[in-house]
C-alpha positions in Angstrom: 7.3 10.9 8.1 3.9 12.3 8.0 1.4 10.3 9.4 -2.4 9.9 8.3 -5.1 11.0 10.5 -7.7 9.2 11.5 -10.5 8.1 14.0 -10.6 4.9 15.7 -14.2 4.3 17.0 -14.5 0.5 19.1 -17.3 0.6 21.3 -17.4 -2.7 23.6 -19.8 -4.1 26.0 -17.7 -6.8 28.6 -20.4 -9.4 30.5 -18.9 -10.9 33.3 -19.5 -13.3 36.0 -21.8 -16.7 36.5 -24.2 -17.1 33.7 -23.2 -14.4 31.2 -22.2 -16.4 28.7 -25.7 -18.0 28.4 -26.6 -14.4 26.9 -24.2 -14.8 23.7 -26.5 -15.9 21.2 -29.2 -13.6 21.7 -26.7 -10.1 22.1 -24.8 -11.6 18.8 -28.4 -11.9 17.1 -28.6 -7.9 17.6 -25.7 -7.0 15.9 -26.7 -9.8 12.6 -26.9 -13.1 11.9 -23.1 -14.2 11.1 -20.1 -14.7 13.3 -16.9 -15.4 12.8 -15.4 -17.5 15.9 -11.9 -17.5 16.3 -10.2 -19.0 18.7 -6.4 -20.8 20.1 -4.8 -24.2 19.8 -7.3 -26.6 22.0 -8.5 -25.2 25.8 -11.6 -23.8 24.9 -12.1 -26.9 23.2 -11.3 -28.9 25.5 -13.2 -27.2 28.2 -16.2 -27.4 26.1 -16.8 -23.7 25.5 -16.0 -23.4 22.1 -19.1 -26.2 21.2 -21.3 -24.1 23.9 -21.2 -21.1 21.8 -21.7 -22.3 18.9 -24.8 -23.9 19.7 -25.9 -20.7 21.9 -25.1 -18.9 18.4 -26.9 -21.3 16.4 -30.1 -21.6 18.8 -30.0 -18.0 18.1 -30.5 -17.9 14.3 -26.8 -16.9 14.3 -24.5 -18.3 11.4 -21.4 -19.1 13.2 -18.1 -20.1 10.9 -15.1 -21.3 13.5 -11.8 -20.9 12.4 -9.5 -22.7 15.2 -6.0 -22.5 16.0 -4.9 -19.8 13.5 -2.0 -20.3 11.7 -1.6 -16.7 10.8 -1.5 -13.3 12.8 -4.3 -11.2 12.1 -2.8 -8.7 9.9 -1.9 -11.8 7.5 -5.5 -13.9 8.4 -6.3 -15.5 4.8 -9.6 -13.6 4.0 -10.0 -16.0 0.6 -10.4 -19.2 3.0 -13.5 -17.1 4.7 -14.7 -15.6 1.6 -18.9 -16.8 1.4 -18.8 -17.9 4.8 -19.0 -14.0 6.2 
């Protein structure tokens, strides 16, 4: 089996520690103005981080469309139900 070639390019920037995730909005707001949040079943619900980062998003003129507890892997993720929203 002859594979394809190809170039995988994923830069990434990790902040951690105290405070960093006060900076959210504003580094999302350089990349654009629409986010996709996905996230699990309920913890980062439930420990209140999910609604902090969408307001951090939206205090930053960042569109933010949350699609919780996925019911898909990502390979199948239903890209009809976020069609308009990205």
């Amino acid at each position: 089996m002859n594979m394809k070639v190809f170039t995988y390019y994923m830069p990434v920037k990790v902040f951690f520690g105290e405070g960093e995730l006060e900076k959210i909005g504003s580094l999302t707001r350089e990349l654009g103005s629409k986010a996709l949040l996905v996230t699990g079943k309920k913890s980062m619900k439930k420990l209140g981080v999910t609604d902090k980062v969408i307001k951090l998003l939206r205090e930053n003129s960042v569109d933010v469309t949350l699609y919780g507890r996925p019911k898909h892997t990502f390979h199948k993720l239903p890209l009809q139900e976020l069609k308009g929203n990205l």
